[in-house]
Every structure is written in structure tokens, then in C-alpha cells.
N, C-alpha and C positions, 0 to 999 in steps of 0.2 A: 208225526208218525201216521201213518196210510192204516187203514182198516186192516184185520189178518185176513179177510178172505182173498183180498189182491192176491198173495202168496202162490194159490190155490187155481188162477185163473191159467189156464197153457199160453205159454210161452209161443209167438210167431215167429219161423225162423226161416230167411231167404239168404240167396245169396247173392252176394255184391261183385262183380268183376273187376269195376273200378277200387273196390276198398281190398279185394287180394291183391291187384297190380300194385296198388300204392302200397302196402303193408298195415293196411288200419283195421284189418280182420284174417285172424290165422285162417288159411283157405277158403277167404271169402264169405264165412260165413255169418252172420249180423244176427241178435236175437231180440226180440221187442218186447216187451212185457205190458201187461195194461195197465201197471203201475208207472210206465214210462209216457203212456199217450194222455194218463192221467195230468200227467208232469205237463207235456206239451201243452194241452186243453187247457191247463190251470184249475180245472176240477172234476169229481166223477159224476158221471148224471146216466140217466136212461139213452140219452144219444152218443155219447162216448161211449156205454158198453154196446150200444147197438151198433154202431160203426163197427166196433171191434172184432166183434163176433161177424157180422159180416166180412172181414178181411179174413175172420180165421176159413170161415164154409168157402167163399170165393177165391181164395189160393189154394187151397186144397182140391176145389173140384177143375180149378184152371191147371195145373201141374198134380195129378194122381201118381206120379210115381216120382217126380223128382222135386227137390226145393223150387222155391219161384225166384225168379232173376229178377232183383231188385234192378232197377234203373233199363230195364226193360218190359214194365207193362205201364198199357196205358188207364187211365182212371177218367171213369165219363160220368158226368152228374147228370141229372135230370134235371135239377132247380138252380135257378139264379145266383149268380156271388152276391151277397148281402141279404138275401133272403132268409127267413128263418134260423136253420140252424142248420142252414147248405156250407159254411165256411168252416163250421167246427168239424162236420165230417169229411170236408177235402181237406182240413190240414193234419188230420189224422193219417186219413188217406196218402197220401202225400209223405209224412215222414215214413210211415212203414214201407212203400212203394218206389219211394223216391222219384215219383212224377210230379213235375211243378208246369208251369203254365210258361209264364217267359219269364220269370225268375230265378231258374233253376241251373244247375253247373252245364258251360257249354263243348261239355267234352273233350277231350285231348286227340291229338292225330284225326279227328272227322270219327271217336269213337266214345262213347259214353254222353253223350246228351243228355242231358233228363230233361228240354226245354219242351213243351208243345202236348207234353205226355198227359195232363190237367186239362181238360176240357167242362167247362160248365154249359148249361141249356143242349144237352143233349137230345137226341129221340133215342131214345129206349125207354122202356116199358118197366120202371123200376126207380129205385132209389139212387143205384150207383151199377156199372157195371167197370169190372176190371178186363184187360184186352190184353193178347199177349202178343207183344210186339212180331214176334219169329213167325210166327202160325197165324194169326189173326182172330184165334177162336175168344168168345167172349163170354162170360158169365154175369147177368145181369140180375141183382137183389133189389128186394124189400123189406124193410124192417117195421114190425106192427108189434110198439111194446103195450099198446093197450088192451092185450089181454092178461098183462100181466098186476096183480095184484096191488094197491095201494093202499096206505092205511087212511083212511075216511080224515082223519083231521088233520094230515098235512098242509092241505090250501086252507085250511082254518090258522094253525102254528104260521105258516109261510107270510100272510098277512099280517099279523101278527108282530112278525119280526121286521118286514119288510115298512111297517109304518110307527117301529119303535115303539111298540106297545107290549113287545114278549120281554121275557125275563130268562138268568140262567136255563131253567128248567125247560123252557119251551122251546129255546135252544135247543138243547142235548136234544130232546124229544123227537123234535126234528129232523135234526142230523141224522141220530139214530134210526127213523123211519127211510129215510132217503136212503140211505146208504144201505139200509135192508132190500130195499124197491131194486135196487141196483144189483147186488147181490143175490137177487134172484132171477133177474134175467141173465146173468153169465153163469150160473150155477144150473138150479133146478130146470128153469126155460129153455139153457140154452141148445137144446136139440130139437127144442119143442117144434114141429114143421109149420106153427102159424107163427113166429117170433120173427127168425130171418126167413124170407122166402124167395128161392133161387127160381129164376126166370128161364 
């Protein structure tokens, strides 16, 4: 069972042209939940809710009046494939977008691509920017969760666990601090203008 503030987090929602022609979303429309990119990541942390939230501000300011057209935008990283934690948020990236690099579905009739749409070592001035295929306009983010709050004995607990010296309690302890740290930059932070910041 997932934490209850997941619940609580809004819902991304674009739309697919290829999944309404195929019939895999009633008019096209796809809805993503951070409980889902949780699922994809395999776990929740400070960069899966920062990704997130970055997809939710950078659709929104890329498409102001209408859905974003899954399988037609493109996604440009600034850092290296295998670097850091450049891979967790293109393959977030990535499912919500559905831009893939050369792995990606090669469209039907010369229509629906998602191949090329993944670019890593970008030049832009940011973390990640999303492109919109049709217009070319771009919005380029950064994500800076270090202002957001953490309980002092985590990396204390972390070590702890990590070299089989913590117990039940320091577990929970843990967990529960983490998942608080998390829960607050999608919650209380997430409007905050130093958290995501759009380029």
C-alpha cells in the first residue's frame, strides 16, 4: 500500500492520438498519477516528485488552453544517460510524454513516431526542457529540492540501514521521514517559485 498523500497529488492528463485511433483511451485521453511514475521508478524519492512536478508546471505552460499531445513533444535533458539521476527522470519523462530515444514505437502510415523525441546532453539552461513538436516553442526547468526541509537524522537512520546496523524502528523512522521530505515538496513546496524553476 502507497502512502495516502499520493491520493492528493493532481493527476497529468494529455492526450494520445495514436491510443484514440487504436481504441486504448476513450477520446484519447491518458491520465498519469504520481502513484503510477512511482510504480515505473520502483520508488518515491525527492527526484521522482521533482520530475513530476516539473511535467505538471512544463505542460501546462507549454499547452495553456488545451491538453498536451502525448507522442508529440519532445523531451531534452541537459545531463548524460547514466549519470546521476539523468535516467530516472527521462524514464519518467518518457512514460508521461511518450518520447523515447530509438526505442520507441515507429508509427503507422509515416504517423505517430515517438522515435528521436529523448534527447540527452542537450544545451539548454536547465534540467529538462519539453518542445512541442507542431510550434517548436519550448519550456525549459529546474528543479532545486534543497530548500526544502529534511529531518537531521536521516543520513544518520540511512547509514545505519544501509550497513545493517538499524533495527525495525529505524526503519519506520526512516521511511517515515523520507516519505514526509517527499510529501512535502508535492504538497506544501509545490508552487513554491525556488522548487521548479521555469526558464
Amino acid at each position: 500500500m502507497t502512502p495516502i498523500f499520493f491520493k492528493s497529488i493532481p493527476k497529468l492528463s494529455l492526450y494520445d492520438p495514436l491510443a484514440e485511433m487504436l481504441g486504448a483511451a476513450h477520446d484519447g485521453v491518458i491520465k498519469y498519477s504520481y502513484a503510477e511514475c512511482v510504480k515505473l521508478a520502483g520508488h518515491s524519492c525527492p527526484t521522482v516528485a521533482g520530475t513530476y512536478l516539473m511535467l505538471l508546471k512544463g505542460l501546462k505552460l507549454l499547452y495553456p488552453d488545451a491538453l498536451p499531445r502525448r507522442g508529440e513533444i519532445r523531451v531534452l535533458m541537459s545531463g548524460t544517460l547514466g549519470d546521476g539521476v539523468v535516467g530516472v527522470m527521462a524514464n519518467i519523462a518518457s512514460f508521461v510524454t511518450g518520447a523515447t530515444d530509438i526505442s520507441g514505437f515507429h508509427g503507422l502510415g509515416g504517423k505517430f513516431d515517438r522515435r528521436n523525441l529523448l534527447r540527452f546532453e542537450a544545451d539548454i539552461d536547465g534540467d529538462l526542457a519539453l518542445e512541442r513538436v507542431d510550434t517548436g516553442e519550448r519550456v525549459t526547468l529546474s528543479y532545486n529540492p534543497r530548500i526544502v526541509p529534511a529531518d537531521p537524522k536521516m543520513g544518520e537512520w540511512l547509514e545505519l540501514i544501509l550497513t545493517d546496523k538499524g533495527n525495525f524502528e529505524i526503519e519506520r523512522l526512516f521511511q517515515t521521514a523520507w516519505q514526509d521530505r517527499v510529501k512535502l515538496i508535492l504538497t506544501d513546496y509545490a508552487n513554491h517559485p525556488g522548487v521548479v524553476i521555469p526558464t
